[in-house]
mmCIF file of the C-alpha atoms, coordinates in Angstrom:
data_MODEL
# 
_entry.id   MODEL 
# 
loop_
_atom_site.group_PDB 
_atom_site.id 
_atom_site.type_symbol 
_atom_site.label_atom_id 
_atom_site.label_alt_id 
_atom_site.label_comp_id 
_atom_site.label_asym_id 
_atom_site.label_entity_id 
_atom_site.label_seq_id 
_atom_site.pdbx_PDB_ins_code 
_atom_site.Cartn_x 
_atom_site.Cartn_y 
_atom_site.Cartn_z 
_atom_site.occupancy 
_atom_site.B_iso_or_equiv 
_atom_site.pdbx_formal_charge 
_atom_site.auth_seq_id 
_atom_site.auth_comp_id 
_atom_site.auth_asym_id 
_atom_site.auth_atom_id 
_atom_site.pdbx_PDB_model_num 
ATOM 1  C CA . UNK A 1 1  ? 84.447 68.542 101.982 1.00 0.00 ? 1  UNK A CA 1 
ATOM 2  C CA . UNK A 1 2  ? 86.664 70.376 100.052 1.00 0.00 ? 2  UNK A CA 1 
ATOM 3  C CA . UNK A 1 3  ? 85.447 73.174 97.568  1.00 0.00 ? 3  UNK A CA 1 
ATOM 4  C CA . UNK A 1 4  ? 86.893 71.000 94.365  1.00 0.00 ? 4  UNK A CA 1 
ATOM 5  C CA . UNK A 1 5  ? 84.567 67.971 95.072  1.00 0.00 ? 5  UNK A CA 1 
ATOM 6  C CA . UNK A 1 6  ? 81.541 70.432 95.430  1.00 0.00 ? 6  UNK A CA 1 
ATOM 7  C CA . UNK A 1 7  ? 82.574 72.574 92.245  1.00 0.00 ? 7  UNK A CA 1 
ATOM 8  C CA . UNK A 1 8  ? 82.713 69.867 90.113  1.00 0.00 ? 8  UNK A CA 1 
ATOM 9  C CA . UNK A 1 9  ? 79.394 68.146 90.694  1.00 0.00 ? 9  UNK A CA 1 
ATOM 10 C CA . UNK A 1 10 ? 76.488 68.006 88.136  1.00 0.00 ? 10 UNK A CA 1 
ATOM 11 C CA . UNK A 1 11 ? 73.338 67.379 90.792  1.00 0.00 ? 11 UNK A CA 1 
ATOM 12 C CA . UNK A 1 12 ? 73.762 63.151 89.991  1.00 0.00 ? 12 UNK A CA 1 
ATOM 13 C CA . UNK A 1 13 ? 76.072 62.422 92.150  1.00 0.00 ? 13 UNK A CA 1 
ATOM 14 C CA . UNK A 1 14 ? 75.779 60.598 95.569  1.00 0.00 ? 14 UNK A CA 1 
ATOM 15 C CA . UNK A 1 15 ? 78.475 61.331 98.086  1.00 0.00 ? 15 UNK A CA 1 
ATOM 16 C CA . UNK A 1 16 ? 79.035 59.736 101.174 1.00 0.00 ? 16 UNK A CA 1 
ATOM 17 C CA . UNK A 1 17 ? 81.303 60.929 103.699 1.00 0.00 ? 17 UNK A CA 1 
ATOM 18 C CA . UNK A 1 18 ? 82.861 59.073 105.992 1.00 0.00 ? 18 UNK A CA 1 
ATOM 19 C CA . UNK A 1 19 ? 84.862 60.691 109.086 1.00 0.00 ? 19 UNK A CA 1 
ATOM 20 C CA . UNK A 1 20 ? 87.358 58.123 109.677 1.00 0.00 ? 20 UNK A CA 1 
ATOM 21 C CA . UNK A 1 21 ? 88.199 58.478 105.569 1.00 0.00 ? 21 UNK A CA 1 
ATOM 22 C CA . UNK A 1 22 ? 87.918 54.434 105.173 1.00 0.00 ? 22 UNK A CA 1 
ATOM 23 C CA . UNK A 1 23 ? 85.191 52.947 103.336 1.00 0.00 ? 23 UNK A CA 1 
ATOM 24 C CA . UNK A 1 24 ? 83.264 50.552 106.050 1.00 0.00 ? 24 UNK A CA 1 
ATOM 25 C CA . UNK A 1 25 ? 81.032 47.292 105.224 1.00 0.00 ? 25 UNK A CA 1 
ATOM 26 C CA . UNK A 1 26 ? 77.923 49.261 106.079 1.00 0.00 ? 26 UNK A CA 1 
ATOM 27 C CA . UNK A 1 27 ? 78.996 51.702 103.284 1.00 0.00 ? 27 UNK A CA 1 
ATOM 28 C CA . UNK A 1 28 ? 80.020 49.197 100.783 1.00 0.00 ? 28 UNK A CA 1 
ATOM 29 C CA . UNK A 1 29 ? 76.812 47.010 101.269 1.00 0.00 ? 29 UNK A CA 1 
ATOM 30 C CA . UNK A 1 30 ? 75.109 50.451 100.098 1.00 0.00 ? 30 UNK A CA 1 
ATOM 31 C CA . UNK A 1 31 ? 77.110 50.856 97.560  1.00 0.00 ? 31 UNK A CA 1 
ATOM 32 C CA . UNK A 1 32 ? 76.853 47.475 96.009  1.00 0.00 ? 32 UNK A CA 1 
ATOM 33 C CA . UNK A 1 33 ? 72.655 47.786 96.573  1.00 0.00 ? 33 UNK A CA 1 
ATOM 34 C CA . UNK A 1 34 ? 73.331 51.525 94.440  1.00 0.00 ? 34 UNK A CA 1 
ATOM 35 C CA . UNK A 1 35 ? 75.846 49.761 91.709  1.00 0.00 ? 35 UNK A CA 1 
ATOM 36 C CA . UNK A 1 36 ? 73.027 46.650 91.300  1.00 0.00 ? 36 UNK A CA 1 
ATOM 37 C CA . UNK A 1 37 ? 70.163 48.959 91.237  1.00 0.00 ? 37 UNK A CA 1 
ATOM 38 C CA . UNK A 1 38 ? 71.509 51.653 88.828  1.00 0.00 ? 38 UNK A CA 1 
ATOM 39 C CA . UNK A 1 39 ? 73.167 48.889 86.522  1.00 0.00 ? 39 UNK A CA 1 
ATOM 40 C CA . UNK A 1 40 ? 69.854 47.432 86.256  1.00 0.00 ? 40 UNK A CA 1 
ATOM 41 C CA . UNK A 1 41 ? 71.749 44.090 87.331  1.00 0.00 ? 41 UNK A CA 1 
ATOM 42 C CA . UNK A 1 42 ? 69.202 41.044 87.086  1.00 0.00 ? 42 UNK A CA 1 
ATOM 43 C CA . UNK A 1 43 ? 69.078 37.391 86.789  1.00 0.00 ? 43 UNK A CA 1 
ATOM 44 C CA . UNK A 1 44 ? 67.377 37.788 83.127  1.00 0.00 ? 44 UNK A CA 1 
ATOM 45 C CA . UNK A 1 45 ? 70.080 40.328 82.079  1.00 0.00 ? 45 UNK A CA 1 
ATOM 46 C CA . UNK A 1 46 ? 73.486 40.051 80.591  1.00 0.00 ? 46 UNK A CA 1 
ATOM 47 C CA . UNK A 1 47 ? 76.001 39.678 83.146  1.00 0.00 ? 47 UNK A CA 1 
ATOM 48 C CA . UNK A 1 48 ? 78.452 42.126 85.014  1.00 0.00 ? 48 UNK A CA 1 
ATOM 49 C CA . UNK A 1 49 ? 81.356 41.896 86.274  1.00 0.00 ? 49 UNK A CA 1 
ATOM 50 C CA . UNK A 1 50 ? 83.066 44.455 89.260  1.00 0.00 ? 50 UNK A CA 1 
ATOM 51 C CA . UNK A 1 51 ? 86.574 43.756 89.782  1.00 0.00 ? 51 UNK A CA 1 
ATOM 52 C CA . UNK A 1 52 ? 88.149 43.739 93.040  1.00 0.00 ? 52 UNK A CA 1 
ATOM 53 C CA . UNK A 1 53 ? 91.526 44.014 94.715  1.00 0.00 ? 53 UNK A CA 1 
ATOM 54 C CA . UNK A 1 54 ? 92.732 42.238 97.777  1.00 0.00 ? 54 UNK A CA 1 
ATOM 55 C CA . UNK A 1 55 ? 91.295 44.650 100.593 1.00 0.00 ? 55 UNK A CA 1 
ATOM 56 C CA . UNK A 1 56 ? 89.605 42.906 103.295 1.00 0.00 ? 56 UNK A CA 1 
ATOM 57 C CA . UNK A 1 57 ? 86.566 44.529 102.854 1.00 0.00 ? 57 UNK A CA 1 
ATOM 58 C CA . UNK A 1 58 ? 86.459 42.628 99.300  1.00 0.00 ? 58 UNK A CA 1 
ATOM 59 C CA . UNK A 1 59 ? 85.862 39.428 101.308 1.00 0.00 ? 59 UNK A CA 1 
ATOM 60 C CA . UNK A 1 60 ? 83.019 40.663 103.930 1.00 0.00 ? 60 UNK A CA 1 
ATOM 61 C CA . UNK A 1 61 ? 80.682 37.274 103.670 1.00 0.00 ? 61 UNK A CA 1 
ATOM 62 C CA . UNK A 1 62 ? 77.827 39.661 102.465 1.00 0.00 ? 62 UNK A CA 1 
ATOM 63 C CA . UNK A 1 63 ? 79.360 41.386 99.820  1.00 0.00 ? 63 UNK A CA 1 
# 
């Protein structure tokens, strides 16, 4: 990873790096479980909304 990335961190931050450089659906199912968790996303809370573009990821059946 370069030296900017790690420089610039504040000890919150969760990285994951991925060899190939393309997200993957097993990434962005943990990613979505992070973003619901951290958002403190729930049925009895006011609503969110994540916007997505067309990538074919966006339309994996699970996420």
């Amino acid at each position: 990873m370069d030296n900017w990335v790690l420089e610039n961190l504040i000890g919150t931050e969760h990285i994951k790096y991925i060899l190939t450089g393309y997200i993957n659906n097993n990434v962005a199912m943990k990613y979505l479980d992070y973003l619901i968790k951290y958002s403190r996303a729930r049925p009895d809370k006011p609503w969110k909304i994540l916007l997505l573009d067309g990538y074919e990821l966006h339309v994996y059946k699970s996420f």
